[in-house]
Backbone as a chain_set.jsonl record, in Angstrom:
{"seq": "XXXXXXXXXXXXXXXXXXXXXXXXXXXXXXXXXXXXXXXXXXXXXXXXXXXXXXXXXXXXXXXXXXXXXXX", "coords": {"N": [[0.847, -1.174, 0.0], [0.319, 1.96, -0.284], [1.601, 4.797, 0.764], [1.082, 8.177, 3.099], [3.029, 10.349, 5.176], [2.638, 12.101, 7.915], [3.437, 14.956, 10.52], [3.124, 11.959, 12.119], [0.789, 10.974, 11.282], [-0.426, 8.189, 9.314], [-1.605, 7.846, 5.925], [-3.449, 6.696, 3.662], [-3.346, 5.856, 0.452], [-4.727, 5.945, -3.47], [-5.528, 5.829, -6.807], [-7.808, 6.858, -8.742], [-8.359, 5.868, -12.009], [-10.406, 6.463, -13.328], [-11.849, 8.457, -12.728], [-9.654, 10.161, -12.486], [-8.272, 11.062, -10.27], [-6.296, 11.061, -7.266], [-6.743, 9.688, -3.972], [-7.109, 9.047, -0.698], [-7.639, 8.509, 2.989], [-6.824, 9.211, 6.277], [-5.406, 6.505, 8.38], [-5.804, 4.675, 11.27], [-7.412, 6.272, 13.219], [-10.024, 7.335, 14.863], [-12.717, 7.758, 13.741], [-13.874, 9.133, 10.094], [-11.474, 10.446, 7.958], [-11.514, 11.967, 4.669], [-8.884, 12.371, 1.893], [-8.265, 14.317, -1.076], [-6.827, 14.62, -4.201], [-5.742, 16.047, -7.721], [-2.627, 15.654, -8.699], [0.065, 14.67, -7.369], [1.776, 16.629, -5.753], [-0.607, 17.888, -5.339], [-2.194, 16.452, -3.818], [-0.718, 15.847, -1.614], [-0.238, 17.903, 0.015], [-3.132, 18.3, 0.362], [-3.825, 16.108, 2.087], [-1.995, 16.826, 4.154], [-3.297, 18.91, 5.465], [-5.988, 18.314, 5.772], [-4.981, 16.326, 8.349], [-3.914, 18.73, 9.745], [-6.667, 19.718, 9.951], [-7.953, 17.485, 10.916], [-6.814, 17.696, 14.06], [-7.362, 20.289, 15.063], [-10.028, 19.877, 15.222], [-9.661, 18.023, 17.392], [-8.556, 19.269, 19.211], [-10.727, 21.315, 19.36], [-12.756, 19.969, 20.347], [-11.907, 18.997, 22.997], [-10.587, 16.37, 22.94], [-8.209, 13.552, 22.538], [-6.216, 13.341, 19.98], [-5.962, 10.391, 18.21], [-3.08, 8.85, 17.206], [-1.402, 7.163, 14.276], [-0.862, 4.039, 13.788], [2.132, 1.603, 13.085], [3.113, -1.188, 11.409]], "CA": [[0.0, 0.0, 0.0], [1.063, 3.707, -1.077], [0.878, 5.723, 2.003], [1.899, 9.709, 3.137], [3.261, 10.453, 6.521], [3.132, 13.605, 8.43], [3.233, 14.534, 11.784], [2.977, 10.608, 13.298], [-0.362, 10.27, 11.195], [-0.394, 8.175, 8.143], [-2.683, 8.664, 4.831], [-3.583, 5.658, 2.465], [-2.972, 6.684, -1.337], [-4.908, 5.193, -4.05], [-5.571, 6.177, -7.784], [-8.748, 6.207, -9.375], [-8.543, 5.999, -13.007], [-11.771, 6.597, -13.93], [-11.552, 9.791, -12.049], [-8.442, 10.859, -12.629], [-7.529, 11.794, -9.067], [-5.611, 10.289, -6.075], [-7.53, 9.62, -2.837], [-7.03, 8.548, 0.828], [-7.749, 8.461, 3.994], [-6.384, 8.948, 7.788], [-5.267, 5.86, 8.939], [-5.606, 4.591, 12.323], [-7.648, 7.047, 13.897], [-11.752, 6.836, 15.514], [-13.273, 8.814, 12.368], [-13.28, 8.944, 8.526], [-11.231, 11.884, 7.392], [-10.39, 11.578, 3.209], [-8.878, 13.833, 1.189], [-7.948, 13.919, -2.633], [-5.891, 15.451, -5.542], [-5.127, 15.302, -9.151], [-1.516, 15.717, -8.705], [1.213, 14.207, -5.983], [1.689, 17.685, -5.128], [-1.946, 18.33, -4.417], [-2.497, 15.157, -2.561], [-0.133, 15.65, -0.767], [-1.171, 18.782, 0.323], [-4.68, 18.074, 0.937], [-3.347, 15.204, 2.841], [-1.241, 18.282, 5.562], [-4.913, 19.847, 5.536], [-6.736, 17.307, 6.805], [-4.419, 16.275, 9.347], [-4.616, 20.089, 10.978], [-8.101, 19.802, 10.463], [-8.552, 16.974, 12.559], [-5.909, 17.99, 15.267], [-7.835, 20.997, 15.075], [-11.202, 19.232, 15.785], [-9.541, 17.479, 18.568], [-8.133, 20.264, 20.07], [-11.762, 22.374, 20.15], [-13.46, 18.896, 20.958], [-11.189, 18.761, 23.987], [-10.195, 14.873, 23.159], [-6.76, 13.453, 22.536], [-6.095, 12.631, 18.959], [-5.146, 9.171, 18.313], [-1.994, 8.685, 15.759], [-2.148, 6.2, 13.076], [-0.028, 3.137, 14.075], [2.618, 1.196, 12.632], [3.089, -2.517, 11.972]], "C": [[0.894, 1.239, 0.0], [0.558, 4.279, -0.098], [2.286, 7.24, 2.153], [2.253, 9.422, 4.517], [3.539, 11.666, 6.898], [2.686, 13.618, 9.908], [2.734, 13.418, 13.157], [1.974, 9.98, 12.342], [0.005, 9.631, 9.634], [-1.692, 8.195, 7.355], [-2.285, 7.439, 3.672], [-3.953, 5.934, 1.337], [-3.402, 5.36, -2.122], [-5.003, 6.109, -5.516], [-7.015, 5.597, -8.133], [-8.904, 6.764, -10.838], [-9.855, 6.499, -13.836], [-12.304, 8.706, -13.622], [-10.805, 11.063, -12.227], [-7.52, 11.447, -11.213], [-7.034, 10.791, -8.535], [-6.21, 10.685, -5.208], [-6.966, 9.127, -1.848], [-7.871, 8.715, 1.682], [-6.798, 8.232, 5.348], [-5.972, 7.767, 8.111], [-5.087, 5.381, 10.411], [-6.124, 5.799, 13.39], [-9.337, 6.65, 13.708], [-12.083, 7.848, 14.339], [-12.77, 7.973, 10.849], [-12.557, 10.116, 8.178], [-10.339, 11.26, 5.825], [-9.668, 12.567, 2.993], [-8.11, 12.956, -0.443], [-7.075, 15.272, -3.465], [-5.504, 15.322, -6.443], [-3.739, 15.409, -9.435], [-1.084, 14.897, -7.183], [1.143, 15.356, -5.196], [0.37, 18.082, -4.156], [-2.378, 17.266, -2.931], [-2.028, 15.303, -1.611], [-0.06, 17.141, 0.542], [-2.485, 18.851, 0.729], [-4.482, 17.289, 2.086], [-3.108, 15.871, 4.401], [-2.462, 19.106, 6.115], [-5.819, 19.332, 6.501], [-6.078, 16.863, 7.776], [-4.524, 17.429, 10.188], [-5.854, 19.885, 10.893], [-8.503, 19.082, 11.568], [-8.109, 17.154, 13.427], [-7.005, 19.041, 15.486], [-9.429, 20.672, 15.978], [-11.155, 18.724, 16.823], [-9.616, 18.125, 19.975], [-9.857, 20.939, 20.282], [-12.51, 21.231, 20.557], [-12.992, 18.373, 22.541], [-11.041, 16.741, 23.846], [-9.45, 14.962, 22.485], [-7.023, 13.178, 21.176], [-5.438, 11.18, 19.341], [-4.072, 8.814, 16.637], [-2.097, 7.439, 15.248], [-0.872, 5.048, 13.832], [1.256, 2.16, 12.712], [2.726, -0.18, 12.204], [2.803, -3.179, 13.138]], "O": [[2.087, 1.284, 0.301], [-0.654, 4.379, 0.091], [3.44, 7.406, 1.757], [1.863, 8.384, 5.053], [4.461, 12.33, 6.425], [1.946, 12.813, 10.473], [2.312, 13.599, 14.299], [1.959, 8.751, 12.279], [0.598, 10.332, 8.814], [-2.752, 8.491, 7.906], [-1.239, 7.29, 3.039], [-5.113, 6.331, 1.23], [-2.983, 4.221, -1.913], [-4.507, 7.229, -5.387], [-7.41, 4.443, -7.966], [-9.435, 7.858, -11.032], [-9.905, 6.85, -15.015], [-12.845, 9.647, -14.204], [-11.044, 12.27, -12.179], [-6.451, 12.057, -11.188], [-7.154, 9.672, -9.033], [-6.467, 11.889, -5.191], [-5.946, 8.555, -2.231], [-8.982, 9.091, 1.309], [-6.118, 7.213, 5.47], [-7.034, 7.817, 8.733], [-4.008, 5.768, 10.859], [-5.37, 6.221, 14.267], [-9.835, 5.959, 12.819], [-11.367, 8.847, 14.285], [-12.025, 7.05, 10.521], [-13.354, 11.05, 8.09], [-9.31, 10.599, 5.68], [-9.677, 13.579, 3.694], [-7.709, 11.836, -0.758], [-6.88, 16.463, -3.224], [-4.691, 14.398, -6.487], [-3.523, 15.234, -10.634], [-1.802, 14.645, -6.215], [0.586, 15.319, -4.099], [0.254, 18.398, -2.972], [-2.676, 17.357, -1.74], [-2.619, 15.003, -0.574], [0.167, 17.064, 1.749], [-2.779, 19.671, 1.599], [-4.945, 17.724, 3.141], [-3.713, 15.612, 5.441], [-2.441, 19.832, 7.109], [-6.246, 19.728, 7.585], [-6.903, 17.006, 8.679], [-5.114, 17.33, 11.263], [-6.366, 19.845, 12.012], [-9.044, 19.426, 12.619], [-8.906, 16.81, 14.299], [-7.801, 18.59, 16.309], [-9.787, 21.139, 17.059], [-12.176, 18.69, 17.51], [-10.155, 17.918, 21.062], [-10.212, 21.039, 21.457], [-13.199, 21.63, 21.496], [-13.614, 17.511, 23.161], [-11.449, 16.009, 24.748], [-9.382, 15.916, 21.709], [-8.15, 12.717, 20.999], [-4.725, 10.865, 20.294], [-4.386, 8.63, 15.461], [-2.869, 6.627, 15.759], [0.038, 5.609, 14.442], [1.005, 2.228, 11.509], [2.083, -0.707, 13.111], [2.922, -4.403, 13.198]]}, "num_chains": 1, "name": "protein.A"}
């Protein structure tokens, strides 16, 4: 699997041809958070977005985030 990594959390990278974009999702965390982009660049970017977002959500939700795990 094709994954991003930023600050602890990782982000599962797929391609949808039909589409034309690249998609994910959060990994390892209580929620769905996706995000998408028709470039690496963007993805990967959208990717840094959604991660503050949900820290963000955590933080005004007053609960801990949980980071994505490893093997």
């Amino acid at each position: 699997m094709n994954t991003l990594k930023y600050k602890g959390f990782i982000g599962s990278v797929a391609f949808s041809e039909t589409d034309g974009v690249f998609f994910g999702k959060i990994e390892g965390i209580d929620g769905l958070v996706n995000f998408e982009g028709e470039s690496v660049t963007e993805l990967t970017n959208s990717f840094h977005e959604a991660v503050e977002d949900y820290l963000a959500y955590c933080e005004e939700e007053g609960i801990e985030p949980h980071k994505s795990y490893s093997g």
